[in-house]
C-alpha positions as semicolon CSV with decimal commas, in nm:
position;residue;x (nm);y (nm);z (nm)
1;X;-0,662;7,645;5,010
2;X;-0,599;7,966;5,094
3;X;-0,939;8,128;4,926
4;X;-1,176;7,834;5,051
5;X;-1,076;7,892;5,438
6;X;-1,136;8,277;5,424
7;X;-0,701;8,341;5,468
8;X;-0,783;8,545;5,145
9;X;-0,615;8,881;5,282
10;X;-0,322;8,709;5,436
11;X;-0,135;8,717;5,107
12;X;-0,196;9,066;5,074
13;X;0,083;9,106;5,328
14;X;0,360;8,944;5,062
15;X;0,442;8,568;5,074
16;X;0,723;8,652;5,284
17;X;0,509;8,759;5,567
18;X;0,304;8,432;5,492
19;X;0,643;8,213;5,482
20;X;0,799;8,405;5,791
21;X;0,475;8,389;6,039
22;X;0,442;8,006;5,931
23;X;0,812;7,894;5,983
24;X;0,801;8,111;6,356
25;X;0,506;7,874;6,459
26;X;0,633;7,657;6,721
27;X;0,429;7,365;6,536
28;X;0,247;7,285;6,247
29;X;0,103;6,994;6,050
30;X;-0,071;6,951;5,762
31;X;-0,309;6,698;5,618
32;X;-0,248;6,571;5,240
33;X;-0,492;6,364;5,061
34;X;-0,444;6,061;4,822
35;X;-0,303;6,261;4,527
36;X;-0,081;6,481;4,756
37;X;-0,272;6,797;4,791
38;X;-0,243;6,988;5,066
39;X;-0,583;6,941;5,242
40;X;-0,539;7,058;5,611
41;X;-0,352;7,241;5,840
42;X;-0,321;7,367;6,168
43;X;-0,032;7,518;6,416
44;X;0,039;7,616;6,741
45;X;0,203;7,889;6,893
46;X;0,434;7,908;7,189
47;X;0,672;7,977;7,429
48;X;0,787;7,633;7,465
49;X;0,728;7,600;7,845
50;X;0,398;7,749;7,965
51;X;0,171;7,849;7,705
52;X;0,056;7,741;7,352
53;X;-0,235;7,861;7,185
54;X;-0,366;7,686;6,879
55;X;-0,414;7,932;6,606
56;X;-0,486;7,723;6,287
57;X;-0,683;7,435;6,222
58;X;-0,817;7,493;5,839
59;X;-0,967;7,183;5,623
60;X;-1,068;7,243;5,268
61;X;-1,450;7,221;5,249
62;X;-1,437;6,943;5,047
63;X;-1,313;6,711;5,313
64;X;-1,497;6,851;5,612
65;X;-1,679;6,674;5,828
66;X;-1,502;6,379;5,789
67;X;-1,297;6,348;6,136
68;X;-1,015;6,544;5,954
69;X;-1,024;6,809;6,153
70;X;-1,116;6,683;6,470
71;X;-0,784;6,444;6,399
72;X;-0,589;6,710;6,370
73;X;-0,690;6,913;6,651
74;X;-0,611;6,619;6,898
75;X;-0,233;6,537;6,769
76;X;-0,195;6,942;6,823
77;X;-0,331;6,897;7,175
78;X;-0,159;6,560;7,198
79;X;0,200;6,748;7,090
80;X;0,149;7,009;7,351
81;X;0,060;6,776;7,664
82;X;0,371;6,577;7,554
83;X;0,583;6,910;7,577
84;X;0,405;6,950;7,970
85;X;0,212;7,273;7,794
């Protein structure tokens, strides 16, 4: 995934930096098809009580442009309005 959505000099960081900056996201979900590959993913960023910024919303080519990402998008959105953010 990481090559197809242009994250191709993230790794160059280490893995750990990849893992760490991941698990400090104050949300994230990700999109798996029929044979359980990781197809999408986005995440959001944020204080927990004023601000969130979404940073991520990625989609494999392969399965854009088929509401995936526009799905996505909304339950970020949707998980942030719940919070009052």
């Amino acid at each position: 995934m990481i090559e197809s959505t242009e994250w191709q000099g993230i790794l160059d960081k280490g893995k750990s930096s990849l893992s760490n900056s991941l698990e400090n996201s104050w949300y994230s979900i990700s999109v798996y098809s029929k044979e359980n590959e990781i197809i999408g993913f986005g995440r959001v960023l944020s204080d927990g009580e004023l601000h969130a910024l979404i940073c991520d919303v990625i989609i494999l080519p392969e399965y854009q442009r088929h509401g995936i990402g526009s799905e996505l998008l909304q339950k970020l959105i949707t998980k942030c309005k719940n919070h009052d953010i």
